[in-house]
C-alpha positions in Angstrom: -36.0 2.5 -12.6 -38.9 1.0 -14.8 -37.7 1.4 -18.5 -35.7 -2.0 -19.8 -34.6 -1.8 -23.1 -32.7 -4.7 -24.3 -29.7 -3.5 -27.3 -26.6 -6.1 -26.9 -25.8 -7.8 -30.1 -23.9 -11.1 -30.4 -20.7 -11.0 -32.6 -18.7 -14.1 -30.5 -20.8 -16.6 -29.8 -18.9 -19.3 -32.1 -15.8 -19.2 -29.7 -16.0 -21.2 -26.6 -14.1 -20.6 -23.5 -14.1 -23.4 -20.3 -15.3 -22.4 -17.1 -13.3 -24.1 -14.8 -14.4 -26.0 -12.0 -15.3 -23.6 -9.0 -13.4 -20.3 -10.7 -14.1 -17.2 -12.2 -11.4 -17.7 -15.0 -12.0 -15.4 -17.6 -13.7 -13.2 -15.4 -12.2 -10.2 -13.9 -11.6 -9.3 -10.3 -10.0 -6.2 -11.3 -9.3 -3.9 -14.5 -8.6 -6.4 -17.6 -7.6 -5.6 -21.4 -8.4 -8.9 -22.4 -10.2 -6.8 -24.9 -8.2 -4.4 -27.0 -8.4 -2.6 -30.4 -6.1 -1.6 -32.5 -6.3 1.9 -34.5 -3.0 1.3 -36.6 -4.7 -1.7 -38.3 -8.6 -1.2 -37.5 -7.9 -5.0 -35.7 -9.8 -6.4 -32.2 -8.0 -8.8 -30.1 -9.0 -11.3 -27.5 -7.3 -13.3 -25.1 -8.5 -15.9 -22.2 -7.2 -19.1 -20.3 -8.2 -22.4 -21.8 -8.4 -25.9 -20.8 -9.9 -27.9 -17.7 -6.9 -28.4 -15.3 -2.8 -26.8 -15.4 -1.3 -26.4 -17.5 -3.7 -23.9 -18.9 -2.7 -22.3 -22.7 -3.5 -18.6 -23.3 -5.6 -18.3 -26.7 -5.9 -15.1 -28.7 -8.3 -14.3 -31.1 -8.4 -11.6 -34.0 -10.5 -10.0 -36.2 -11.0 -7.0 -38.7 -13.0 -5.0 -37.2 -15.9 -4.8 -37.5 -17.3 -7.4 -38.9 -14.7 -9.9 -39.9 -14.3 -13.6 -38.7 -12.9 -14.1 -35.5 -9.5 -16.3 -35.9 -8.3 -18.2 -33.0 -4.8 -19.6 -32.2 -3.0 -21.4 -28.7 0.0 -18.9 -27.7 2.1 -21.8 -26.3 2.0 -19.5 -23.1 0.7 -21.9 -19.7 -0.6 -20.5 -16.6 0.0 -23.4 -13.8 -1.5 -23.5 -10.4 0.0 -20.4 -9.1 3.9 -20.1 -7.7 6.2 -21.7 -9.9 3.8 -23.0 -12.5 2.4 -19.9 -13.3 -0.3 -17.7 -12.6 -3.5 -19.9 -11.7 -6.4 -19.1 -13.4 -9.1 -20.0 -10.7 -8.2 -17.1 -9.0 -9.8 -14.3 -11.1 -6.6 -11.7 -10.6 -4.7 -13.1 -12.2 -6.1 -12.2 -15.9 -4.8 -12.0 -19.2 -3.7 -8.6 -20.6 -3.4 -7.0 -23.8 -1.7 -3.8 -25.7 -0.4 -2.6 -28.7 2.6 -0.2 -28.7 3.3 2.3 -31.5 4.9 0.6 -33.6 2.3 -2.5 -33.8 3.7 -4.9 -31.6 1.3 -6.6 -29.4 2.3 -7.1 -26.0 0.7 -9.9 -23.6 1.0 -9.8 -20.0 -0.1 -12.8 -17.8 -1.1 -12.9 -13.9 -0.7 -10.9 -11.8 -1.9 -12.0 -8.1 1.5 -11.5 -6.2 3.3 -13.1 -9.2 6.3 -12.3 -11.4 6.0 -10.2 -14.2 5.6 -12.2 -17.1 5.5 -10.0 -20.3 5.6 -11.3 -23.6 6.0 -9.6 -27.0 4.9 -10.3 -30.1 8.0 -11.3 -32.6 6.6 -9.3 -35.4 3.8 -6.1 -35.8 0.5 -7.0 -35.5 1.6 -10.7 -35.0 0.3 -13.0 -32.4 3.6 -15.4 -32.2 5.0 -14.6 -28.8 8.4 -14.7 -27.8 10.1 -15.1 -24.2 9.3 -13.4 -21.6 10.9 -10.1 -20.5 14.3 -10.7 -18.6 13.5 -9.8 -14.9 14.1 -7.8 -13.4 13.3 -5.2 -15.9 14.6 -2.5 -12.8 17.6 -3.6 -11.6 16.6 -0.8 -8.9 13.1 -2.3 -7.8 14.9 -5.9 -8.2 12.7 -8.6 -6.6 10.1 -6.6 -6.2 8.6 -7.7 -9.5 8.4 -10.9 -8.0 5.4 -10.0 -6.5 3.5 -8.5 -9.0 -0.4 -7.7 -8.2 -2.9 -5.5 -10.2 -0.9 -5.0 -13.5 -2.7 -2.3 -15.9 -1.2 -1.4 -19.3 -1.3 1.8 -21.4 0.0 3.3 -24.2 1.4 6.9 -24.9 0.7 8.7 -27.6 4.7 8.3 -28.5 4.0 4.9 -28.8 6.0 3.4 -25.9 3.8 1.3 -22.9 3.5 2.2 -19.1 2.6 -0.5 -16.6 1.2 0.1 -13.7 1.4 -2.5 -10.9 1.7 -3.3 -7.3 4.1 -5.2 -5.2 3.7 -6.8 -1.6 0.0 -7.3 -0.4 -3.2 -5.4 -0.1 -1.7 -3.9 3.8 1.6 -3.5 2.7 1.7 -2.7 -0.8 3.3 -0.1 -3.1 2.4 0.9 -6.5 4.6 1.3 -9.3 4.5 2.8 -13.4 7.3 1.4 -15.4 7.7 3.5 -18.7 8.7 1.0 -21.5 10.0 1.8 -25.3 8.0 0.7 -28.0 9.2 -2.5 -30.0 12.4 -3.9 -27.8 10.9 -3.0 -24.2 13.6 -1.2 -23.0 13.0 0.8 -19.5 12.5 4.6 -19.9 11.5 5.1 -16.4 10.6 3.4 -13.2 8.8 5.3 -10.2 6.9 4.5 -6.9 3.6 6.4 -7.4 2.1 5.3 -4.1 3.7 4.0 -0.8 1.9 1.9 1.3 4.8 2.1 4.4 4.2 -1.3 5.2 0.9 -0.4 6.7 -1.8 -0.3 3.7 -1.8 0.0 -0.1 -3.5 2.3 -2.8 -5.9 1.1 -5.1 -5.6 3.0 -8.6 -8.0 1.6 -11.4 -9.0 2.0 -15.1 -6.4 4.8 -15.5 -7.3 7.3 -18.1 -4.7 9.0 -20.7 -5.1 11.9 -22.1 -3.6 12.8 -24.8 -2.3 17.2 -24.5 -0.7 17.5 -27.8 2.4 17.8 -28.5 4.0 14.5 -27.3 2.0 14.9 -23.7 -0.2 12.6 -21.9 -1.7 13.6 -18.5 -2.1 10.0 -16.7 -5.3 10.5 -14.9 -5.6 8.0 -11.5 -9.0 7.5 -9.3 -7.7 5.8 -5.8 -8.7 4.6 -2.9 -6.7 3.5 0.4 -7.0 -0.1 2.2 -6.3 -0.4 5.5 -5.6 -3.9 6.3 -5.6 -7.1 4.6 -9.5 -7.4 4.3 -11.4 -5.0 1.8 -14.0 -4.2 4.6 -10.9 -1.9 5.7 -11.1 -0.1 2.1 -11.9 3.5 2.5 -11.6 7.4 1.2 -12.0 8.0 -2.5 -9.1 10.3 -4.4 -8.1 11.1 -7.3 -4.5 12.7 -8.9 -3.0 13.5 -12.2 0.1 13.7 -13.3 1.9 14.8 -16.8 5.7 13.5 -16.7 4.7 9.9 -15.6 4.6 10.9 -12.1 7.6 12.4 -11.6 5.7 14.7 -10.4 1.4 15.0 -9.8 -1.0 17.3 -9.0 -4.5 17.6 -7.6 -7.5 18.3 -10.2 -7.5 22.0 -9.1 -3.4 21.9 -9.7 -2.3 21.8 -6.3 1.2 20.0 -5.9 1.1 16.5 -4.5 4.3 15.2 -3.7 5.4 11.6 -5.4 5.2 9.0 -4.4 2.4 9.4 -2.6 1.1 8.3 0.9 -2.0 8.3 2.4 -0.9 11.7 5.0 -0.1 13.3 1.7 -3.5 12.5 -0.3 -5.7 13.3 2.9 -3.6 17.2 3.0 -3.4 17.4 -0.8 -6.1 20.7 -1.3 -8.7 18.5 -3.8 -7.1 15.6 -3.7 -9.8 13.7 -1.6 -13.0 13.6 -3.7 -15.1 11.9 -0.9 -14.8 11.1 2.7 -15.8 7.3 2.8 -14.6 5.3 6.5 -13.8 2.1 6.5 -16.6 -0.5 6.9 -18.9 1.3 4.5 -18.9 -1.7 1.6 -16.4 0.6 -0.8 -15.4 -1.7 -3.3 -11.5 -1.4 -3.8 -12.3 -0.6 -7.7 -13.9 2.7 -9.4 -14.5 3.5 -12.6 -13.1 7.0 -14.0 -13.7 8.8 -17.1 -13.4 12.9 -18.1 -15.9 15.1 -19.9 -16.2 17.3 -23.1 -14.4 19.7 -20.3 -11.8 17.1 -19.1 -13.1 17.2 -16.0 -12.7 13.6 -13.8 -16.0 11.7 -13.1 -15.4 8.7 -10.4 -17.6 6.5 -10.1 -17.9 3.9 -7.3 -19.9 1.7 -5.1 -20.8 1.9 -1.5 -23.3 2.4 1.3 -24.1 5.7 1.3 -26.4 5.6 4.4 -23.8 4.1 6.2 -21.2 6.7 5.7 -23.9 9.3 6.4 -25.1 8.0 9.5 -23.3 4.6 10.4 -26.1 2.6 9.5 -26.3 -0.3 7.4 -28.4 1.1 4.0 -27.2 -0.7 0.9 -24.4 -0.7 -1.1 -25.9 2.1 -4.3 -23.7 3.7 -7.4 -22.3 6.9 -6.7 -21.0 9.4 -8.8 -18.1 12.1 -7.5 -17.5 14.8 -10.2 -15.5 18.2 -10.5 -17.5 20.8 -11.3 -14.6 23.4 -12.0 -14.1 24.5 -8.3 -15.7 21.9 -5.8 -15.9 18.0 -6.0 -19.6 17.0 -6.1 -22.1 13.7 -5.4 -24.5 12.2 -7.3 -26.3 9.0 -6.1 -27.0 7.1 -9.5 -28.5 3.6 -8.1 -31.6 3.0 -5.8 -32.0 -0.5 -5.8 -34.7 -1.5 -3.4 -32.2 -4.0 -1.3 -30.6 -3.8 2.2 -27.4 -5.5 1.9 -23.9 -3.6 2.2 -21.1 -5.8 -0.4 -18.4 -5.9 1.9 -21.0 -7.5 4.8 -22.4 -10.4 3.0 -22.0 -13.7 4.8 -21.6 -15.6 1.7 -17.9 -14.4 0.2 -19.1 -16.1 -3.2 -22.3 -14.5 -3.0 -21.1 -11.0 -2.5 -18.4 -11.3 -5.5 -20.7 -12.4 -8.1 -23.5 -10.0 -7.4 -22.0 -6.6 -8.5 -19.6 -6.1 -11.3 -16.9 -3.6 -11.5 -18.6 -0.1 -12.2 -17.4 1.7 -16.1 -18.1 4.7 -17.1 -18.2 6.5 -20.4 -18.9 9.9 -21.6 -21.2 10.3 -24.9 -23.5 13.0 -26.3 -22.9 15.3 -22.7 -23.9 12.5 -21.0 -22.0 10.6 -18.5 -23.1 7.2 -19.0 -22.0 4.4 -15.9 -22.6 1.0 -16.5 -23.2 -1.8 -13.9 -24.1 -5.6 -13.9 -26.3 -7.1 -10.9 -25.7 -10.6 -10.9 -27.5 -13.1 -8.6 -27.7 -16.7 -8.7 -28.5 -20.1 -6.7 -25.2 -19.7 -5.3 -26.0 -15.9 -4.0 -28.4 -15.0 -1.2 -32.3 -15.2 -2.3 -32.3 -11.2 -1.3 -30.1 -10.2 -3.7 -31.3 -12.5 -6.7 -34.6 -10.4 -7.2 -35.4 -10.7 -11.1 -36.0 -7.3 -10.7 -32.5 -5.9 -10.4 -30.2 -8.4 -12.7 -28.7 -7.8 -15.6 -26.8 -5.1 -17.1 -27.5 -1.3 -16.1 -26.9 1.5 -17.5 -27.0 5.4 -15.6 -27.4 8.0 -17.9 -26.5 11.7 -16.5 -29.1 14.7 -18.4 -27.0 16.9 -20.7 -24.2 18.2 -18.8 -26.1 17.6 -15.7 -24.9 15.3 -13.8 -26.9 15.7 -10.2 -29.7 13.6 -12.0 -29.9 10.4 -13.6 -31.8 8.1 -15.7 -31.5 3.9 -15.2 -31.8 2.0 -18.1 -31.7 -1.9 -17.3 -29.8 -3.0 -21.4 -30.3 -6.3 -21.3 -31.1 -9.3 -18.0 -28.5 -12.0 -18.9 -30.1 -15.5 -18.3 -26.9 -17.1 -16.6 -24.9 -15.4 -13.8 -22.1 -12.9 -15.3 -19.5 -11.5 -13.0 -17.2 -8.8 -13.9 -17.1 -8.4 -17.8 -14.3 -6.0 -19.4 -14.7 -3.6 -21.9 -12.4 -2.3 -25.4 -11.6 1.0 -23.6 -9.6 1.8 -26.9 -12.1 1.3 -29.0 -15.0 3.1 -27.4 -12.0 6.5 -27.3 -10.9 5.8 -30.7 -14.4 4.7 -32.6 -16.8 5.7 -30.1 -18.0 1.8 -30.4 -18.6 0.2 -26.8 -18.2 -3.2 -26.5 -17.4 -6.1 -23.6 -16.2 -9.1 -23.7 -18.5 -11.4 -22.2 -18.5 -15.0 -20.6 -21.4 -16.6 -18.1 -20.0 -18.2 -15.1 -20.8 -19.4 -11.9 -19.2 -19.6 -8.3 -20.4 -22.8 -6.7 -20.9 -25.6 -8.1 -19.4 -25.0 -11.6 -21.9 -24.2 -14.4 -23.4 -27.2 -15.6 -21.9 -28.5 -18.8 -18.6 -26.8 -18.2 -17.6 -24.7 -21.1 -19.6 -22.1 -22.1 -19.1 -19.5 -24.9 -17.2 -15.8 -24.4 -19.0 -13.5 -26.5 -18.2 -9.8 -27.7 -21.4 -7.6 -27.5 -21.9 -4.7 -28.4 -23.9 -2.1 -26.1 -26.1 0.4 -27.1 -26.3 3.2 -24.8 -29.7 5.1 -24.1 -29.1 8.1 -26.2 -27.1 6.6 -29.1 -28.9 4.7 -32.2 -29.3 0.8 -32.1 
């Protein structure tokens, strides 16, 4: 834990972003694609909540990529202060979203914390002028439903058209949904209940992997987990399913059937489906990180207190690893940071958000490579603020071995960060990795209010600055 190597290079810095007053705006709770890239035109978009107070305007910015000047213009799109006037941007769900569908069009989704889906489409390819919003409800059979929209992701298919993945109802009585969409006009393919909650919990799916068979096919890859009740403490069991007809049907890494949509009873009997046993009360964040190898094998990736699921006492929340190895899912302890606290246990809710970021995970040169910010601030406890362990990490797996690790710490940021997100299309399509960036606070706001949102660019350990 003793090599720090600092690689990130600026490529943002001119364009400014508020940080509003006791938020995480621009800052994600959960997975975000306010970072996208575009292959048909070699473009990189950006998109963020500006202003100080509702109505807030959602900005996109553009560039060639890689090098060219970043251009910046207002949507006309508001978030409010949640209900009626929009998605409110102090509560860090509800993010922007971007994706581009085969034929160009760029499609914007805003929200997403038990609101309405609001999906807007741009009115030409490649353009950033946005029409209406889609008339709801786009499934006359799930109705108002999508008034209660929570946890939007977006993908694209390799024929082009989009698949949105969502939840509606609440975090102990939710279901989870994946909407197949047509390129260009938007039009429903196909609508399906992929998880259901039966009014007593809800599945967590995130960062959903697609890969792309050939031929027109895409196997949609999910990494799971189950809450229990309203709080996340109640978060528990790690799981992960596939599926390659949009979930009409699924099955379990080693192919065993798993019958859609799926319920907790049905993931626990499900040969393979369960990659780890993890009880409630163990600090399991309700987000993972997943990503396949040269072998297409899942790697999931998530935080947790291993010592506490082993033995039931308190340990430390670490970074785990849980990987197929062709016939058996397997463990891997990445982190072993020298601290006692378990995330879902902290006192402080502020504190505990702001100190870990959501986990990502790439796969480069054999490697598996998980990255991981530690955050710590006035606003977090002294214990977990230790110089020591802040800034951005990055596990590195040996060549195809992935029982051992190496921790590189990439860079200390010298303001807090919380949750940045990172171009998942351009690290699959250019085997570039970069994040979209913005220092914030929890309590009070940082001083001087707006601060810069940055794209960096991260070198990873075995790749060439």
């Amino acid at each position: 834990m003793s090599t720090y190597r600092t690689r990130l290079s600026t490529s943002f810095a001119t364009q400014t972003v508020p940080a509003f007053s006791n938020s995480i705006s621009n800052c994600t709770a959960f997975a975000s694609c306010n970072l996208i890239f575009d292959e048909l035109t070699d473009r990189q978009f950006a998109t963020w909540y500006e202003g100080v107070a509702a109505p807030y305007e959602i900005m996109i910015s553009w560039r060639a990529w890689p090098n060219g000047a970043w251009t910046t213009v207002g949507t006309g799109i508001t978030g409010g202060s949640g209900g009626n006037g929009g998605p409110d941007p102090s509560d860090s769900h509800n993010q922007c979203h971007l994706a581009v569908d085969g034929d160009g069009y760029l499609w914007l989704a805003v929200g997403y914390h038990g609101e309405p889906l609001r999906l807007h489409r741009s009115t030409a390819p490649g353009g950033v002028t946005f029409g209406a919003a889609l008339t709801l409800p786009i499934d006359s059979g799930s109705g108002s439903l999508e008034n209660v929209a929570t946890y939007l992701q977006m993908l694209t298919r390799s024929n082009g058209n989009l698949l949105l993945l969502w939840r509606t109802g609440g975090s102990s009585n939710g279901d989870t949904y994946l909407y197949e969409l047509t390129k260009t006009t938007g039009a429903l393919v196909a609508s399906r209940k992929v998880f259901d909650g039966q009014g007593n919990r809800s599945a967590y799916p995130h960062l959903p992997k697609i890969l792309r068979l050939g031929s027109g096919t895409d196997r949609l890859c999910l990494a799971f987990a189950w809450r229990e009740a309203i709080d996340y403490s109640a978060t528990e069991g790690l799981y992960y399913v596939q599926s390659d007809d949009q979930f009409a049907t699924a099955t379990t890494v080693s192919g065993a059937a798993v019958t859609v949509p799926i319920t907790r009873a049905i993931s626990d009997a499900a040969a393979n489906c369960r990659c780890y046993v993890i009880p409630s009360n163990s600090g399991l964040s309700n987000v993972q990180a997943l990503e396949l190898d040269s072998d297409n094998r899942p790697h999931v990736v998530a935080m947790y207190d291993g010592q506490q699921v082993a033995s039931g006492t308190p340990g430390g929340t670490q970074l785990f690893n849980h990987y197929w190895n062709g016939s058996a899912w397997q463990r891997a302890q990445l982190s072993s940071f020298p601290w006692t606290f378990t995330y879902v246990n902290v006192a402080d809710p502020a504190g505990m958000d702001s100190l870990c970021a959501i986990p990502f995970a790439v796969f480069y040169g054999g490697r598996l490579h998980a990255l991981w910010n530690i955050n710590g601030s006035a606003d977090t406890p002294e214990q977990y603020s230790d110089p020591s362990t802040q800034g951005l990490w990055v596990f590195s797996s040996g060549i195809n071995d992935f029982a051992s690790y190496t921790a590189t710490r990439l860079r200390k940021f010298n303001t807090v960060d919380w949750s940045p997100s990172y171009d998942q299309q351009l690290w699959e399509r250019r085997g570039v990795l970069q994040m979209f960036h913005q220092a914030m606070t929890f309590n009070p706001p940082i001083a001087g209010g707006a601060k810069p949102a940055q794209v960096l660019t991260v070198t990873l350990p075995t790749q060439t600055p």
